[in-house]
C-alpha positions in Angstrom: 151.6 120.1 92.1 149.8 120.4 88.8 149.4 123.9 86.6 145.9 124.6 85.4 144.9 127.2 83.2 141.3 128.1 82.2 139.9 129.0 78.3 136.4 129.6 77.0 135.2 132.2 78.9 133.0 135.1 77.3 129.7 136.3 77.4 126.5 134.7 76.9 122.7 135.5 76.3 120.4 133.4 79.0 119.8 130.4 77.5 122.6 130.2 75.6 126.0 127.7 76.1 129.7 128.0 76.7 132.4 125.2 77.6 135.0 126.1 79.5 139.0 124.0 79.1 141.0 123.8 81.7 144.5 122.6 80.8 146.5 121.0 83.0 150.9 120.9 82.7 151.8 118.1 85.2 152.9 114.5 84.7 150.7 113.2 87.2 146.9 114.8 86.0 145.2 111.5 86.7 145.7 111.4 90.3 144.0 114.3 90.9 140.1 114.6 91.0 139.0 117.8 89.1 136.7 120.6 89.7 135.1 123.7 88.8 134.2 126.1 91.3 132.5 130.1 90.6 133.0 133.5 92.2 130.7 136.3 91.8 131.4 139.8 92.6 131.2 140.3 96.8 130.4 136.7 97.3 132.5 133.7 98.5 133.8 131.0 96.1 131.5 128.0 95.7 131.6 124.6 94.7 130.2 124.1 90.8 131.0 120.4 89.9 133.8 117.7 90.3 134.9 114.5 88.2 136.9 111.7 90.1 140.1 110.9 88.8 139.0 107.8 86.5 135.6 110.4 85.4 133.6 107.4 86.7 131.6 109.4 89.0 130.4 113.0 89.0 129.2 115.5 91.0 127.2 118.8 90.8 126.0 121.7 93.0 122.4 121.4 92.8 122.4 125.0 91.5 123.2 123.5 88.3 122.0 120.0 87.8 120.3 119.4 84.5 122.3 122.1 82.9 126.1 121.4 84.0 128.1 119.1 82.4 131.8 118.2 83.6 134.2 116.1 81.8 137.6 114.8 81.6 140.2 113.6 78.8 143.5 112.3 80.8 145.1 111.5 77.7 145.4 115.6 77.1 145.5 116.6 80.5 142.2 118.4 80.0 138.6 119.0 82.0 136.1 120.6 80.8 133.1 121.9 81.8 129.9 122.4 79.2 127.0 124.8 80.6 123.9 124.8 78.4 120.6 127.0 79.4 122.7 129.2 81.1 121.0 131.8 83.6 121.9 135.3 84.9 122.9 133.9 88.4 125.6 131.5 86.7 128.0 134.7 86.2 131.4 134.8 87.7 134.4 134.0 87.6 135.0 130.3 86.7 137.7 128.5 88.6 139.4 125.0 87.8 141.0 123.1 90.9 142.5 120.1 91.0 142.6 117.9 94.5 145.0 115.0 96.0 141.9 113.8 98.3 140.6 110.4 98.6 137.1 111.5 100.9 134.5 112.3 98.6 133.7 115.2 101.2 136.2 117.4 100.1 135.6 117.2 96.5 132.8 119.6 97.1 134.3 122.3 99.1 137.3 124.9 98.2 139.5 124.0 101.0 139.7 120.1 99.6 141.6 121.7 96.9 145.4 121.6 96.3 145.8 124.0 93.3 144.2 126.6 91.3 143.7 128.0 88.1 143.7 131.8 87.4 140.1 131.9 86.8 137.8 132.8 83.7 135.0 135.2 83.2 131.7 134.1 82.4 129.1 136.7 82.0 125.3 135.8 81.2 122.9 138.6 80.0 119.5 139.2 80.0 
């Protein structure tokens, strides 16, 4: 089990940029692939992006493609995720997750995930 906690949250004119932290407590973050995933109000959570355990491969919802960026820094337990032109549609509430899988299927979807950060609100105007 690994802690994760989310910073960076805020809001944001379209266009504009924000890059979310998540920090992880747990002696073992490198075993886990990382992911963001996004809530809006009255819909279901869905996948955002993902970053294998190594960050040698990547991968995005195609909702945000060109614009997302995720990353990873073992040595301080930290992922991050940089969103540049960002649009009204990209509001919600921004979720880190880490995962124990080894199927690249699951790193996509909200049940491949083991545990859960409390979430941060990203609002974008207009």
């Amino acid at each position: 089990q690994v802690q994760l906690v989310e910073s960076g949250g805020g809001l944001v004119q379209a266009g504009g940029s924000l890059r979310l932290s998540c920090a992880a407590s747990g002696r073992t973050f490198s075993n886990y692939v990382m992911g963001w995933f996004r809530q809006a109000p009255g819909k279901e959570r869905e996948f955002v992006a993902a970053i294998t355990r190594r960050g040698d491969s990547t991968y995005y919802a195609n909702s945000v493609k060109g614009r997302f960026t995720i990353s990873r820094d073992n040595a301080k337990n930290a992922v991050y995720l940089q969103m540049n032109s960002l649009k009204p549609e990209d509001t919600g509430v921004y979720f880190c997750a880490a995962s124990t899988s080894y199927h690249s299927s699951r790193w996509t979807n909200v049940p491949g995930y083991d545990d859960w950060g409390q979430g941060t609100q990203v609002t974008v105007s207009s």
